[in-house]
C-alpha positions as CSV (number, residue, x, y, z in Angstrom):
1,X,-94.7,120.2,-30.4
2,X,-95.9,120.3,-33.6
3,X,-97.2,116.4,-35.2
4,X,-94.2,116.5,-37.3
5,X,-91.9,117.1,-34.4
6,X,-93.3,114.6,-32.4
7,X,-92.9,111.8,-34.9
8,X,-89.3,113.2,-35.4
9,X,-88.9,112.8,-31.6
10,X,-90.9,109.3,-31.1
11,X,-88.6,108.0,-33.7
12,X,-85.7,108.9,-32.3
13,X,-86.1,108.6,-28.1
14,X,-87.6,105.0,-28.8
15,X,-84.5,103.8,-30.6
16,X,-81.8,105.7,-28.5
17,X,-83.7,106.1,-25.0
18,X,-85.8,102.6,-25.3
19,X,-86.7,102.3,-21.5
20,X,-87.6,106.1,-20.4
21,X,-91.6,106.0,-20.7
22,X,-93.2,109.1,-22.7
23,X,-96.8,110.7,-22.4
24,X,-98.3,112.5,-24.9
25,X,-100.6,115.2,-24.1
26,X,-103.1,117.3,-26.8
27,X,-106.7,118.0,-27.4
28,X,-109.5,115.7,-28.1
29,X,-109.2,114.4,-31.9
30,X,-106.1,115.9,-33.0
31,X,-104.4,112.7,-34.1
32,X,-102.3,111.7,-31.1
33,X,-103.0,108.1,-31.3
34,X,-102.3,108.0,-34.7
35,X,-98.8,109.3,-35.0
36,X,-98.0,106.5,-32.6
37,X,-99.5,104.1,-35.2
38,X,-97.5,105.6,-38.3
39,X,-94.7,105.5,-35.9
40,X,-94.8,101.8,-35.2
41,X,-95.9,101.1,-39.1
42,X,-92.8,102.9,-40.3
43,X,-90.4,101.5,-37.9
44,X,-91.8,98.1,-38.6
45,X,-92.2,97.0,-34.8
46,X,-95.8,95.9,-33.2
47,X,-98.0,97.6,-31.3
48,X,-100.1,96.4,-28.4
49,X,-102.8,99.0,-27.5
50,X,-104.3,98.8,-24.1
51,X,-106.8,101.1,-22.3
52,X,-106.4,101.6,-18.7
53,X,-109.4,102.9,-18.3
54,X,-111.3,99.5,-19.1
55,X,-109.6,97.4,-16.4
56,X,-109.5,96.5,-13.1
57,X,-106.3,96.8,-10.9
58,X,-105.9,93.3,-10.4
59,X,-106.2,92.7,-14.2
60,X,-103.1,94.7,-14.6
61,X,-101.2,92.7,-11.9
62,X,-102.8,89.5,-12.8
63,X,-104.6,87.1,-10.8
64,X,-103.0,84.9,-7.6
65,X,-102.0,81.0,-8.6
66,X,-100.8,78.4,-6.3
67,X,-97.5,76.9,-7.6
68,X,-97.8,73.5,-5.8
69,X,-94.6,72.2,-6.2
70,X,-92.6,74.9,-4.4
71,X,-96.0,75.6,-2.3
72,X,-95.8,79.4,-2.8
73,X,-98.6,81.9,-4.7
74,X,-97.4,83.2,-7.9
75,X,-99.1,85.6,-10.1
76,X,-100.9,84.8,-13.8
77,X,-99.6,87.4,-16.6
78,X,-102.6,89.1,-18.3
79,X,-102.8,88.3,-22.2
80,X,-102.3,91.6,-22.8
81,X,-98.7,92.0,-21.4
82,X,-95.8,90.8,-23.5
83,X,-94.1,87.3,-22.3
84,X,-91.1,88.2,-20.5
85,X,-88.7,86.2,-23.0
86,X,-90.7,88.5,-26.0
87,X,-87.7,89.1,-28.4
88,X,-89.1,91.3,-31.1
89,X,-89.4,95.5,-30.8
90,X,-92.9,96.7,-29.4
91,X,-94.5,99.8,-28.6
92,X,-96.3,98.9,-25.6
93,X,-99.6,101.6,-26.2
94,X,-101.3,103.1,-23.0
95,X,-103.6,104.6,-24.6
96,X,-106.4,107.3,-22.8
97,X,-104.6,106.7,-19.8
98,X,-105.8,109.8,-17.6
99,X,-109.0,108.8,-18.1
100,X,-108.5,105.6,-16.0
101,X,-109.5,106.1,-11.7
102,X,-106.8,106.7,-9.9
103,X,-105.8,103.1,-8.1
104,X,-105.2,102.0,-11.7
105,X,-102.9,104.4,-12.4
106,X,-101.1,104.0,-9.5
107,X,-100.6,100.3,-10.5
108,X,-98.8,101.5,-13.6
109,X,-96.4,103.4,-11.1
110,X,-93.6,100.9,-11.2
111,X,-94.4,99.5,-14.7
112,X,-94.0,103.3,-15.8
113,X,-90.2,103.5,-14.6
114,X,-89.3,100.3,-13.3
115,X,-90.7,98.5,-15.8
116,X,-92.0,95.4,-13.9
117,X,-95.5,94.9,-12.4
118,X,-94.6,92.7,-9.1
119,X,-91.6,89.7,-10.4
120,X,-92.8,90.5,-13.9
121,X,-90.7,92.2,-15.8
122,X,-91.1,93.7,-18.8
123,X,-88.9,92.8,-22.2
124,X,-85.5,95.0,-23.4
125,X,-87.3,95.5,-26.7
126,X,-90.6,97.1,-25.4
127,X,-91.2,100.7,-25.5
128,X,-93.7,102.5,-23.4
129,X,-96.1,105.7,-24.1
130,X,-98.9,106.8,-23.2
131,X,-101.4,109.5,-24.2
132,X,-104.2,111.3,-22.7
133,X,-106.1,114.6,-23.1
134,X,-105.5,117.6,-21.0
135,X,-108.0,118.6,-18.3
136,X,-109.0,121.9,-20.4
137,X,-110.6,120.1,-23.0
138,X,-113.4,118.9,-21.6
139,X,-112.4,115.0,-21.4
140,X,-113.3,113.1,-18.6
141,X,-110.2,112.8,-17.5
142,X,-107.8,113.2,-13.5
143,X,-104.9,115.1,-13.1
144,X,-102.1,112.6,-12.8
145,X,-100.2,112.9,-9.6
146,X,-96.7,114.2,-9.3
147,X,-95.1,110.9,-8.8
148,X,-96.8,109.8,-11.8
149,X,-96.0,112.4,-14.4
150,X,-92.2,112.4,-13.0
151,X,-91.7,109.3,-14.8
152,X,-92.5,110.3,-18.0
153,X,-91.1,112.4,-20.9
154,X,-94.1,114.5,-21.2
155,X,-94.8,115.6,-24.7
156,X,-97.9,118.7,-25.5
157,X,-99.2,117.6,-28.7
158,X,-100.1,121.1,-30.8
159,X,-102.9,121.2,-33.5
160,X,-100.5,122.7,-36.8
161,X,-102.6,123.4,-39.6
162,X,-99.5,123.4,-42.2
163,X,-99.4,119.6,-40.9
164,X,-102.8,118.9,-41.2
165,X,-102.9,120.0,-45.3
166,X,-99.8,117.7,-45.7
167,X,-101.8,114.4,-43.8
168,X,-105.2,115.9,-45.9
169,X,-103.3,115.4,-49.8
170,X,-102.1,112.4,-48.6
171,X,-105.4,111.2,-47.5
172,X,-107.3,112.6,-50.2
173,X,-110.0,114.5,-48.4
174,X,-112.5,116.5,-49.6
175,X,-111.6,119.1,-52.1
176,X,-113.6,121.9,-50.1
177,X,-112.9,120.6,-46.8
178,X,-109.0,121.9,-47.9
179,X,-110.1,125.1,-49.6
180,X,-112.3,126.2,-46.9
181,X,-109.3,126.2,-44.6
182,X,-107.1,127.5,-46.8
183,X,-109.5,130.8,-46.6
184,X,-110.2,130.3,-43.1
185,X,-106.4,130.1,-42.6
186,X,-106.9,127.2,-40.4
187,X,-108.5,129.2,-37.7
188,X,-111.4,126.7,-37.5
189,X,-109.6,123.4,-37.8
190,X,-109.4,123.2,-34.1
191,X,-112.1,124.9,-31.8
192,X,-113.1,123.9,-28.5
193,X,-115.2,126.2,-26.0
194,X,-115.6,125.2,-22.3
195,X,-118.7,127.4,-21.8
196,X,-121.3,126.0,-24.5
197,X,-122.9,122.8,-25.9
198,X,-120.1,121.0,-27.1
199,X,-121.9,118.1,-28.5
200,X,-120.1,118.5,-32.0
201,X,-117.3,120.8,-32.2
202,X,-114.2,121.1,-34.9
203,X,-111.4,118.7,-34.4
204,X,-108.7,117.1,-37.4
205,X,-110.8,113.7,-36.7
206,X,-114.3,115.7,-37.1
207,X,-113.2,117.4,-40.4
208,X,-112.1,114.1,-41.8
209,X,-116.2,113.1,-41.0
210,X,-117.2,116.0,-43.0
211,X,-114.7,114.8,-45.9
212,X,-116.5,111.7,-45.4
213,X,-120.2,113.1,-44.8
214,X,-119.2,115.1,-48.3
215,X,-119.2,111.8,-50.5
216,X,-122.1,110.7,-49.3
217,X,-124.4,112.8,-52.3
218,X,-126.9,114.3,-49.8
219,X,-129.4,117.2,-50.5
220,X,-128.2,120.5,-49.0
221,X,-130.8,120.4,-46.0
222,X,-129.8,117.0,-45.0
223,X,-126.0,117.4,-45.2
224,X,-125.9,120.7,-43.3
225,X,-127.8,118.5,-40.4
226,X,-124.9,115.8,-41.0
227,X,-122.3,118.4,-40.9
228,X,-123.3,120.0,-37.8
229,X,-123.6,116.3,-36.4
230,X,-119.7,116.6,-36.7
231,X,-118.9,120.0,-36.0
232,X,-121.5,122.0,-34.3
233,X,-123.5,124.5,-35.7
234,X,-120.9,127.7,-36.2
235,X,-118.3,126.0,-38.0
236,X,-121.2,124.1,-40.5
237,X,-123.2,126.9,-41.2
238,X,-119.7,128.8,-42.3
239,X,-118.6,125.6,-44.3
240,X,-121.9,125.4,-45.7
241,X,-122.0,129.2,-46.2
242,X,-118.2,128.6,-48.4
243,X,-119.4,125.1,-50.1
244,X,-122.3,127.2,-52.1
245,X,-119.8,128.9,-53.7
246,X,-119.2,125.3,-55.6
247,X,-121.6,126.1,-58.6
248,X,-119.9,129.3,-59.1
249,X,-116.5,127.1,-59.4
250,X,-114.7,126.8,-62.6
251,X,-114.6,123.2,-63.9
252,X,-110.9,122.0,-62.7
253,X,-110.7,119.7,-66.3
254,X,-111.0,122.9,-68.2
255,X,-107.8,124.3,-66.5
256,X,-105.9,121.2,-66.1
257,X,-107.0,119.5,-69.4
258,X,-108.0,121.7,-71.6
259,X,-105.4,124.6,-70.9
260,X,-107.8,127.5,-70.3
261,X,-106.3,130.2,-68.0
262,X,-109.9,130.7,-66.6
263,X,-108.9,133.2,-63.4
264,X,-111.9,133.9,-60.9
265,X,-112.0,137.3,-59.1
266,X,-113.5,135.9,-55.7
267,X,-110.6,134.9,-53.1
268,X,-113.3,132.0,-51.5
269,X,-113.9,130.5,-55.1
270,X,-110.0,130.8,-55.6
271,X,-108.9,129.2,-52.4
272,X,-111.4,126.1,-53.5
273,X,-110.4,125.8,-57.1
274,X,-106.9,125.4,-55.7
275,X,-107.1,122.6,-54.1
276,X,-109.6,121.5,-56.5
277,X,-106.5,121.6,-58.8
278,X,-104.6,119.5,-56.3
279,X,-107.0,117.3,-55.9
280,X,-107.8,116.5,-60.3
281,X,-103.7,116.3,-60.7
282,X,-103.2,113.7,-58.3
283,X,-105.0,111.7,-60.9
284,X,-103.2,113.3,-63.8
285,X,-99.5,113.7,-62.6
286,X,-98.4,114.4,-66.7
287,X,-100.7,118.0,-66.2
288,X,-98.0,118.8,-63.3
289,X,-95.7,121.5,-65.5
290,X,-99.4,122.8,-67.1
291,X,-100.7,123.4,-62.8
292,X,-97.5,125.5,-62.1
293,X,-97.6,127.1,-65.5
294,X,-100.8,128.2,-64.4
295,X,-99.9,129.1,-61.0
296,X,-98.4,132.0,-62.6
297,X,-101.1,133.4,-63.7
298,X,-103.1,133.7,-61.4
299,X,-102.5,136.5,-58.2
300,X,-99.4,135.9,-56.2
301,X,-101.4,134.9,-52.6
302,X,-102.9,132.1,-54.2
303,X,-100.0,131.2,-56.5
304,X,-98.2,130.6,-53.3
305,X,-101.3,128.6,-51.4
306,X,-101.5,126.4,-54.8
307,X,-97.5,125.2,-55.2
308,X,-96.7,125.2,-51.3
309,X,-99.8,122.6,-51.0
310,X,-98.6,120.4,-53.8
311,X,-95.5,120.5,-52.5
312,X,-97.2,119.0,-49.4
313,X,-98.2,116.0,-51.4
314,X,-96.4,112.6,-53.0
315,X,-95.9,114.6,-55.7
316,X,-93.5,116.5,-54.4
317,X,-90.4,115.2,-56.2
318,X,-92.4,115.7,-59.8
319,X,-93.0,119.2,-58.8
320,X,-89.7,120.3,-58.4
321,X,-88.3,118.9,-61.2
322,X,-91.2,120.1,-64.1
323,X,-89.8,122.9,-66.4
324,X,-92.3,125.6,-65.5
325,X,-90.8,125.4,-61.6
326,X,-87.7,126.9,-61.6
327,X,-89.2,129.9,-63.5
328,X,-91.9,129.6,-60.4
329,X,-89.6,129.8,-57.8
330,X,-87.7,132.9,-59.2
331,X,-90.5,135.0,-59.4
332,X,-91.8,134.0,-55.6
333,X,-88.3,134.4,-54.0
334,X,-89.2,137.4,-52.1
335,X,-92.1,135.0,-50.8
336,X,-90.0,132.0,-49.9
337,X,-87.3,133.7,-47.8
């Protein structure tokens, strides 16, 4: 499933199917754990985020107490787990769970469907799911056993690069982290290779450290050493190979503010002054009508590339309603359909 689809099905299966447990499988970095976050966020419920992997079995049961007065052993509830007379919705976060040995996981057997650990039993209003990488990616991580994984909803988690533009804009990352994989056509957003040094590679989360790595003013030698630091040597030397291209960039005020229909030949230096443009008019939403007007006037491909990504950010609503739209959208028809 694509991130979008999974949100759309989290959202839904924890409201109307509140006691079947879901896993969540995807590559390393790719944002699993924090569509469960903006899932909780936007339904308004908590979240308690545990990690198998740094406990003991016994600290999932609990420890042994004597009860004096009926003389019998009862057993402590960890912290971590919610009181059984918890009244609030809660999204009960097993997070990195494959990556825990395999007696722990076994504990979470009847917690998993049965949703008690021993007399404990968990609250109506808690929701369980777990996540964890898949074997392929490198992560230390086991294969869960069939009785295990036949008690979850298993979900794949897929990298989607249209996705990933629409989380960037909203984020506000780097300008040329966008417009490099805009050109690249998201081919290098995600790439993971079992058979060499895979110290660094490219991951959503990793690209985000670039955006990051990007602000920090650093001379070329030192920032190409940073970059690699996030994503391996390939993918750096062809970001750092498209980022040079930045002094041969048209200053985005002169298009945006000034109205000049300055038009470069180059499809790299394109792809980065488009989301340049995106990234100037988020802080200048009156210039919206003047960045479509000028949308047509440049070639079709990127024409398309520029309003379909600012359509991908909070200014959506703005966008579609600007004079210089409409006239936009008639002359890209063929495009849309």
């Amino acid at each position: 499933m694509k991130p979008n689809e999974v949100k759309e099905f989290l959202r839904k299966s924890l409201i109307k199917l509140p006691h079947r447990s879901i896993f969540i499988f995807g590559p390393v970095g790719v944002g699993k754990s924090s569509i469960v976050r903006q899932v909780s966020e936007e339904l308004k419920w908590e979240l308690r985020d545990v990690r198998l992997s740094l406990l003991d079995a016994t600290d999932l049961r609990g420890l042994p107490a004597i009860d004096r007065e009926h003389r019998e052993t009862v057993w402590t509830r960890p912290i971590f787990l919610p009181p059984e007379n918890y009244k609030g919705d809660m999204i009960f976060f097993l997070d990195e769970f494959n990556t825990a040995n395999k007696s722990l996981q076994n504990s979470a057997l009847q917690l998993t469907l049965d949703r008690q650990l021993g007399e404990y039993k968990l609250p109506d209003g808690v929701r369980i799911i777990c996540a964890g990488n898949n074997i392929s990616d490198g992560a230390f991580v086991t294969r869960l056993s069939s009785a295990l994984s036949n008690r979850f909803i298993n979900i794949d988690y897929d990298v989607d690069f249209e996705t990933w533009k629409e989380w960037s804009y909203k984020n506000r990352l780097h300008p040329m982290v966008i417009g490099f994989h805009n050109w690249k056509k998201g081919d290098l957003l995600y790439k993971y290779k079992e058979d060499v040094d895979n110290k660094s590679f490219p991951t959503p989360r990793s690209w985000q450290y670039v955006s990051e790595v990007m602000g920090l003013g650093l001379d070329n030698g030192t920032l190409l050493e940073a970059i690699k630091g996030c994503i391996g040597e390939g993918a750096a030397m062809e970001y750092i190979g498209f980022y040079k291209i930045h002094k041969d960039l048209p200053a985005p005020e002169d298009i945006l503010l000034k109205g000049k229909d300055i038009v470069p030949k180059e499809s790299n230096v394109m792809f980065a002054l488009c989301s340049s443009l995106i990234h100037l008019v988020n802080d200048h939403k009156d210039k919206i009508n003047r960045l479509v007007e000028y949308s047509m006037k440049i070639e079709k491909e990127f024409s398309v590339v520029l309003v379909k990504d600012l359509l991908k950010t909070d200014m959506k609503e703005k966008v579609m309603a600007c004079t210089a739209f409409d006239k936009w959208v008639n002359e890209n028809k063929r495009v849309l359909l």
